[in-house]
C-alpha positions as CSV (number, residue, x, y, z in Angstrom):
1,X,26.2,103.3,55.8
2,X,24.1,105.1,53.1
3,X,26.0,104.0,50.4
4,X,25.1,100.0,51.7
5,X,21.6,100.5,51.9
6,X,21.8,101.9,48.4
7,X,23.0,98.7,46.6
8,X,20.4,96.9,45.2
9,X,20.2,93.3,45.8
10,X,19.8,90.9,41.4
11,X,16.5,89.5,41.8
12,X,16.0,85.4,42.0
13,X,16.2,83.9,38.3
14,X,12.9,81.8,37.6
15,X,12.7,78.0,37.0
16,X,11.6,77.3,33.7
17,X,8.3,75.0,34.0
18,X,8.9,73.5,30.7
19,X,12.1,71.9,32.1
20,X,10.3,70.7,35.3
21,X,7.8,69.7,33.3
22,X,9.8,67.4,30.3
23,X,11.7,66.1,33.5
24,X,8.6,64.7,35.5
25,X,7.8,63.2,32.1
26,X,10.8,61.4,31.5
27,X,10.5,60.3,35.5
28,X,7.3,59.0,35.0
29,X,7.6,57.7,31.3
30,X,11.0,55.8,32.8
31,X,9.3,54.5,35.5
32,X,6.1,53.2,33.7
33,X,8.3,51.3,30.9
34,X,10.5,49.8,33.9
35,X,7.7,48.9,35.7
36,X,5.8,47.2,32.3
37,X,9.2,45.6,31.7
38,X,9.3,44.0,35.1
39,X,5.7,42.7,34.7
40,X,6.2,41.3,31.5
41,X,9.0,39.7,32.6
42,X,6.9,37.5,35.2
43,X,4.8,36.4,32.7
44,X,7.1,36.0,29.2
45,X,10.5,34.6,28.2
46,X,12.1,35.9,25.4
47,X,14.7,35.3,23.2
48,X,16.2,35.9,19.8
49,X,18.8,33.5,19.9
50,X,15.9,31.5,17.7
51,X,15.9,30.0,14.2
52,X,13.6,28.3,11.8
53,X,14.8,25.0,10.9
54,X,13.3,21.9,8.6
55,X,13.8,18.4,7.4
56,X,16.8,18.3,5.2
57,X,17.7,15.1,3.5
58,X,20.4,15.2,1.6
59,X,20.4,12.8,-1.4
60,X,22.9,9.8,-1.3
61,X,23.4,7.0,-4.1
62,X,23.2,3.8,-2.6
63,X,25.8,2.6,-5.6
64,X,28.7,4.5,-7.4
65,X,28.6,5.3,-11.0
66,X,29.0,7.8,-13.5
67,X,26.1,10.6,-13.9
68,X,23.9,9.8,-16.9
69,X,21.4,12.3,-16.7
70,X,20.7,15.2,-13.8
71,X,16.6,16.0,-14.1
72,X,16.5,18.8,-11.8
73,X,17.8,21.9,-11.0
74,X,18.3,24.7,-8.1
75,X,15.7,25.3,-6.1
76,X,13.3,23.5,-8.0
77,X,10.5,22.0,-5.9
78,X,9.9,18.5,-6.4
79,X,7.5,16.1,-5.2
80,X,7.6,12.8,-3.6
81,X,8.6,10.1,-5.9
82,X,10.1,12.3,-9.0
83,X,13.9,11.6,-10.3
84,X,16.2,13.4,-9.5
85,X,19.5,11.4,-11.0
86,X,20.1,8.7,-13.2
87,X,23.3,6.8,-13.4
88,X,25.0,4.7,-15.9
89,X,23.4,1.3,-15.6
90,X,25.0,-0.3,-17.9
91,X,27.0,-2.2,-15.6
92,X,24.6,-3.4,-13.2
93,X,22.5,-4.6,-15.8
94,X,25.3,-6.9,-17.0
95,X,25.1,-8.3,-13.3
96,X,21.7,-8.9,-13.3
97,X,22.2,-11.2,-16.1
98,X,25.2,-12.9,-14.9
99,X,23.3,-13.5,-11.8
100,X,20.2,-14.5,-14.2
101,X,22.7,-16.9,-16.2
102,X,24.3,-18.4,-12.2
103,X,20.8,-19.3,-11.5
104,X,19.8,-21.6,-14.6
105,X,23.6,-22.8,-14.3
106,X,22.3,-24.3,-10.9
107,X,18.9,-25.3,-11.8
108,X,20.7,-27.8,-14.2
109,X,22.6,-29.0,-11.3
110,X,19.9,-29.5,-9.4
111,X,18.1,-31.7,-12.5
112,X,21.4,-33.7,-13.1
113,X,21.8,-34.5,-9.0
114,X,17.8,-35.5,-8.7
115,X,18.9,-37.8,-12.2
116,X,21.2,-39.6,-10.7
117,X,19.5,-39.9,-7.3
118,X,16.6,-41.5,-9.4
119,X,19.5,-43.9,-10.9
120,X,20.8,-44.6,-8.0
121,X,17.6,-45.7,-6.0
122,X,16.9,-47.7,-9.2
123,X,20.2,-49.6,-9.0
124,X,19.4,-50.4,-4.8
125,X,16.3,-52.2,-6.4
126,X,17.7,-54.1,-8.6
127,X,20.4,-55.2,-6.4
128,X,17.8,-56.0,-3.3
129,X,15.7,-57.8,-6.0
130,X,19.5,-59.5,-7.1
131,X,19.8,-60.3,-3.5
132,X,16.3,-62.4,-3.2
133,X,16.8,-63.6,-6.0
134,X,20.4,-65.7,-4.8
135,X,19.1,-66.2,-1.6
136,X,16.2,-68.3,-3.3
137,X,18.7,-70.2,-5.7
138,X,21.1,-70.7,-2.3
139,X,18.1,-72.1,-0.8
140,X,17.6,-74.7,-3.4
141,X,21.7,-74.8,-3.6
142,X,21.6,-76.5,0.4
143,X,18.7,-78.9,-0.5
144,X,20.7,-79.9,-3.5
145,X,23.9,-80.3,-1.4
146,X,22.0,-81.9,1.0
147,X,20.7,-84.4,-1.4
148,X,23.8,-85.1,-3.0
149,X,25.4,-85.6,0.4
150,X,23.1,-88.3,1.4
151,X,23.9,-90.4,-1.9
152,X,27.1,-89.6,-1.4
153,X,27.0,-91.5,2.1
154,X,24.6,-94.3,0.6
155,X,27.1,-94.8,-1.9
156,X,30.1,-95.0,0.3
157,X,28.5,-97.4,2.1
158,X,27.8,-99.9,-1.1
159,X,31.1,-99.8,-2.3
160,X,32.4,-101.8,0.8
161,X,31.3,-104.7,-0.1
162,X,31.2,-104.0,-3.8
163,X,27.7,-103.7,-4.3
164,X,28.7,-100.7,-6.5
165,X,30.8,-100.2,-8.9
166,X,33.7,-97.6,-8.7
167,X,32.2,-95.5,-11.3
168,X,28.8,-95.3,-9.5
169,X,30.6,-94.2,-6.4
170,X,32.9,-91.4,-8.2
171,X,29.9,-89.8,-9.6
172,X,27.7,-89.5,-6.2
173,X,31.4,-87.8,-5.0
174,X,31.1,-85.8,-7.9
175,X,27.8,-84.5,-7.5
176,X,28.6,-83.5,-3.5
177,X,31.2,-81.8,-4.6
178,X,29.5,-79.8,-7.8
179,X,26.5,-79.4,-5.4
180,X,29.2,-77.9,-2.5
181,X,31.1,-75.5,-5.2
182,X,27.5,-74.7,-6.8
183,X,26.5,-73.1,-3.0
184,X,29.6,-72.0,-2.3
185,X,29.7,-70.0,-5.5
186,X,26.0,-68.5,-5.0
187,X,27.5,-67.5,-1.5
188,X,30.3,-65.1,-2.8
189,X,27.2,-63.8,-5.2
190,X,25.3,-63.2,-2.7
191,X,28.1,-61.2,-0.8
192,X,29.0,-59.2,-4.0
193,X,25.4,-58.3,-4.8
194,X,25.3,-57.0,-0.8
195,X,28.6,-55.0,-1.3
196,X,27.6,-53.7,-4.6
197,X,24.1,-52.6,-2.8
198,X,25.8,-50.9,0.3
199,X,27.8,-49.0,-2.7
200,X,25.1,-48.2,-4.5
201,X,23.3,-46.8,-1.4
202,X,26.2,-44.8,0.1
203,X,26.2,-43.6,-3.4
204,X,22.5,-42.4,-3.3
205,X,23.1,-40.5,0.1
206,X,25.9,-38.5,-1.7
207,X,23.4,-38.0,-4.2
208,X,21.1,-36.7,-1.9
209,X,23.4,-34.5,-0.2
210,X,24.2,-32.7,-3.8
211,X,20.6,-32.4,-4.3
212,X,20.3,-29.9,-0.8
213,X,23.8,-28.5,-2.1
214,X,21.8,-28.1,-5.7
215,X,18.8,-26.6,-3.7
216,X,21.1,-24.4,-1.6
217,X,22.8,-22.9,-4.4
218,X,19.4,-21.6,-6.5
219,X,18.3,-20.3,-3.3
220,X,22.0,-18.4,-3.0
221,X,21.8,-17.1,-6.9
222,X,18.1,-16.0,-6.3
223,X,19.5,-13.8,-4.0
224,X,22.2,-12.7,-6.0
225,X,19.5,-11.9,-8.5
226,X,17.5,-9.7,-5.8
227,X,20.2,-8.0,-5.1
228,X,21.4,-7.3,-8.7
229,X,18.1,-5.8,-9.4
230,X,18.2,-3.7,-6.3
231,X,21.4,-2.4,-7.4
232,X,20.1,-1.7,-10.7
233,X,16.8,0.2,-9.2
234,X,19.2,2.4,-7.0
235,X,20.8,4.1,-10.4
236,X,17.7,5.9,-10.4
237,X,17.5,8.4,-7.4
238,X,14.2,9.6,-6.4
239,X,13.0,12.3,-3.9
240,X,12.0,10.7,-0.7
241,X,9.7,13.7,0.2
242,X,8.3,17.1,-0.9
243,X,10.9,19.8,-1.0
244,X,13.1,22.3,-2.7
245,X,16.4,21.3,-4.1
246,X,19.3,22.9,-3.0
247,X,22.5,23.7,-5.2
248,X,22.9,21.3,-7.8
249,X,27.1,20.6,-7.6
250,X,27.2,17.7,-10.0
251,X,27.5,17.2,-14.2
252,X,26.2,14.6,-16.5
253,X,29.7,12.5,-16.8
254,X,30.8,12.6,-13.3
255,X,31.7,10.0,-10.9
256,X,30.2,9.7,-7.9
257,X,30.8,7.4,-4.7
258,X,28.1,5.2,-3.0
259,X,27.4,7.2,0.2
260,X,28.5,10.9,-1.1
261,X,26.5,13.6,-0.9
262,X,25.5,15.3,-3.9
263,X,22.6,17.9,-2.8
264,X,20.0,18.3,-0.4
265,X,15.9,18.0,-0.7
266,X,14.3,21.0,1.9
267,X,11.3,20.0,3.0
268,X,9.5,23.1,3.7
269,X,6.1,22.4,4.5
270,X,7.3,20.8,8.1
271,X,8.8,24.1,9.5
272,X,9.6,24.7,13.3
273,X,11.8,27.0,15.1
274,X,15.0,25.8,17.3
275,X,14.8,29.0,19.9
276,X,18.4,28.8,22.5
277,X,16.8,30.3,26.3
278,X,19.9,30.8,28.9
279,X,19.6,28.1,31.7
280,X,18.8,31.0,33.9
281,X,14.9,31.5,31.9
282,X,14.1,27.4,31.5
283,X,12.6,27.8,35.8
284,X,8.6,28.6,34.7
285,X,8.8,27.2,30.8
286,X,6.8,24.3,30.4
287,X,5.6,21.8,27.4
288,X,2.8,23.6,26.3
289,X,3.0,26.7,26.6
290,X,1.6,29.7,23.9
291,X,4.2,31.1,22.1
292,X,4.3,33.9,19.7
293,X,7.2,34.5,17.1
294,X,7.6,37.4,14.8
295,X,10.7,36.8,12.0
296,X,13.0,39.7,10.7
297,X,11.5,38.7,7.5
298,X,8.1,39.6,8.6
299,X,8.4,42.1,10.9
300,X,4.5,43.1,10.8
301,X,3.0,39.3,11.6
302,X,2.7,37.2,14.6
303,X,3.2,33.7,14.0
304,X,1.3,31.7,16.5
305,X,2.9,28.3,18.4
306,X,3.3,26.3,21.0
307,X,6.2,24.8,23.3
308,X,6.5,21.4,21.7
309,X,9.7,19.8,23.8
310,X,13.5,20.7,25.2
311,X,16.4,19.3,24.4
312,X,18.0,16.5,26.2
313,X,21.3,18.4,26.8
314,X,23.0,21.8,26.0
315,X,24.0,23.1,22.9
316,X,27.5,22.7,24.1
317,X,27.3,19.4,24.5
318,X,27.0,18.2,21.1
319,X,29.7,20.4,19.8
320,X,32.0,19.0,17.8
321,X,34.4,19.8,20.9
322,X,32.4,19.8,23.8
323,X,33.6,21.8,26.9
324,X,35.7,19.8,29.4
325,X,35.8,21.6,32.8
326,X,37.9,19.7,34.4
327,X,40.9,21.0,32.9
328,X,41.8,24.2,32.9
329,X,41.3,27.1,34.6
330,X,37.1,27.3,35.0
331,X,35.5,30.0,33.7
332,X,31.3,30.0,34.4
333,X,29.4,30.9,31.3
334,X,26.0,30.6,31.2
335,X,24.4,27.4,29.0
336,X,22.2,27.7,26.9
337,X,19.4,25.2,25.9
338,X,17.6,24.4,22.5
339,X,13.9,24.3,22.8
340,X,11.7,23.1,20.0
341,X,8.7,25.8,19.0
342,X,6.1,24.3,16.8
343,X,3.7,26.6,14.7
344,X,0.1,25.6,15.6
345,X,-1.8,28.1,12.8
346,X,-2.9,25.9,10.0
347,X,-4.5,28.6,7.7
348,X,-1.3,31.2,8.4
349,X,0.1,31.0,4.8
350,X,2.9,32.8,5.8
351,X,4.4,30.0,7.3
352,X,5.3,28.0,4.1
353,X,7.5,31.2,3.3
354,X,9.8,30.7,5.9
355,X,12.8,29.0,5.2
356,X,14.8,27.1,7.4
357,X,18.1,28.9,9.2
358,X,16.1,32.7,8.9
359,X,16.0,34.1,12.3
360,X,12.7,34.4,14.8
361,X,12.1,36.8,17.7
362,X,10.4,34.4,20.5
363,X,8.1,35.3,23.1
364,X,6.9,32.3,25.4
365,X,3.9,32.8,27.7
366,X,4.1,31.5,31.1
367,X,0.8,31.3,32.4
């Protein structure tokens, strides 16, 4: 029993405060970021599925041809209106002269139809005047006839009872007859001269009909001109815009396509950002709405913006190979949707340095 009551019981070891101390920290610390985090998220959406984009126009010939000349180079900035590329025109010029040549070809034609219309309108007058003119010597013709029929009848009469001699009456038969053939004969004239006038006229309405053909073709080679020259004018390739060039891939000498694309104009001073929210954020965004974007180029500065508009479908959707989820096994994934960010800063310089495709931290503000 003594030797129990003479052990002697290790003393308690000590918390250290520091410990207690760096913990409580880190418990509040945690719980003041969680909580921050959870009220910022009532009031922001963020994303940095976001990227700057830009007009790009890529440069097109409207004709093919071989390069002449190439008057820029990469990444040179350019301004609205400058050349860019010249091609061979030799060849169109040659058009615009054949077209030139087709046009005075049918202005002649035109002269030479309206010539002979004149004729022919000419040759109806004479005929119609040919035409009075027999009907006023048939006239005369049928009182002749008529007069040489009446001593005719006289005549006949006399040489009954041979108050006449025979020669008297042969030559009153005479005359009827000359008188009868005379009419007869200014008759058939009179037909021809109506014949040859109906000719004459379906003649001048052929003759008219060339003319419109005449008028019709100018009017078709003064479009062939027009277009000629508007081929000629595309050999020269201008910028339609402000930009920077891209790569330059083509040489003096080469052939190009109508329709190929040879490089791109970047038009840089009309920047926005393309950010991507899940479907799961889109609830409280609205048109509208502040937004601030910082870009991994420039870490340090805030660009200010706005919530211009939201695409009219997924990102998915316009993929070359959209998602079809009626075959298959389905798998949810969550969509995403492209917004449109518009910087609303006008004195920010900064934003003429970004360049389109550079990726943008995006903080939208709900209230």
């Amino acid at each position: 029993m003594e030797e129990k009551n003479l052990e002697v019981k290790p003393a308690k070891k000590k918390r250290n405060p520091v410990f207690i101390i760096i913990l409580v920290a880190l418990v509040i610390a945690g719980g003041w970021f969680g909580i921050s985090k959870y009220r910022h998220s009532l009031h922001h959406e963020e994303t940095d599925d976001a990227q700057v984009s830009a007009d790009i126009l890529p440069v097109i010939p409207h004709v093919s041809g071989y390069i002449k000349e190439v008057k820029v180079n990469d990444n040179q900035l350019v301004k609205k209106g400058d050349t860019l590329l010249i091609l061979d025109s030799r060849d169109y010029k040659l058009k615009v002269d054949q077209a030139e040549a087709a046009l005075e070809i049918a202005k002649a034609n035109l002269a030479n139809a309206i010539a002979i219309a004149s004729a022919s309108k000419a040759n109806i007058a004479t005929s119609a005047a040919s035409i009075v003119t027999i009907d006023s010597q048939i006239a005369a013709a049928k009182i002749h006839v008529w007069r040489a029929e009446q001593d005719y009848q006289r005549y006949a009469n006399l040489i009954k009872d041979h108050s006449i001699t025979q020669q008297q009456y042969e030559q009153a038969w005479a005359a009827k007859e000359t008188a009868e053939k005379q009419l007869a004969i200014l008759q058939g004239q009179k037909n021809q001269a109506a014949q040859q006038t109906n000719a004459v006229s379906v003649q001048s309405n052929a003759t008219a009909e060339q003319i419109n053909v005449a008028q019709a073709a100018i009017r078709q080679r003064e479009v062939d001109i027009d277009a000629a020259k508007l081929n000629l004018s595309y050999t020269v390739l201008v910028a339609e815009q402000d930009g920077h060039i891209s790569k330059v891939n083509v040489q003096p000498g080469q052939f190009v396509q109508a329709g190929q694309a040879l490089f791109a104009v970047v038009h840089s001073k009309n920047v926005w950002v393309v950010a991507n929210f899940k479907e799961t954020q889109l609830d409280k965004m609205r048109e509208g709405q502040k937004v601030i974007i910082t870009a991994d180029a420039f870490p340090h500065h805030e660009f200010q913006a706005v919530l211009s508009s939201f695409s009219p479908a997924t990102g998915s959707t316009f993929a070359l190979l959209p998602p079809d989820n009626a075959t298959g096994n389905f798998v949810k994934v969550v969509q995403r949707l492209p917004v449109k960010i518009e910087f609303t800063d006008p004195s920010d310089s900064l934003v003429k340095n970004l360049r389109p495709g550079l990726n943008v931290f995006v903080d939208v503000h709900l209230d």
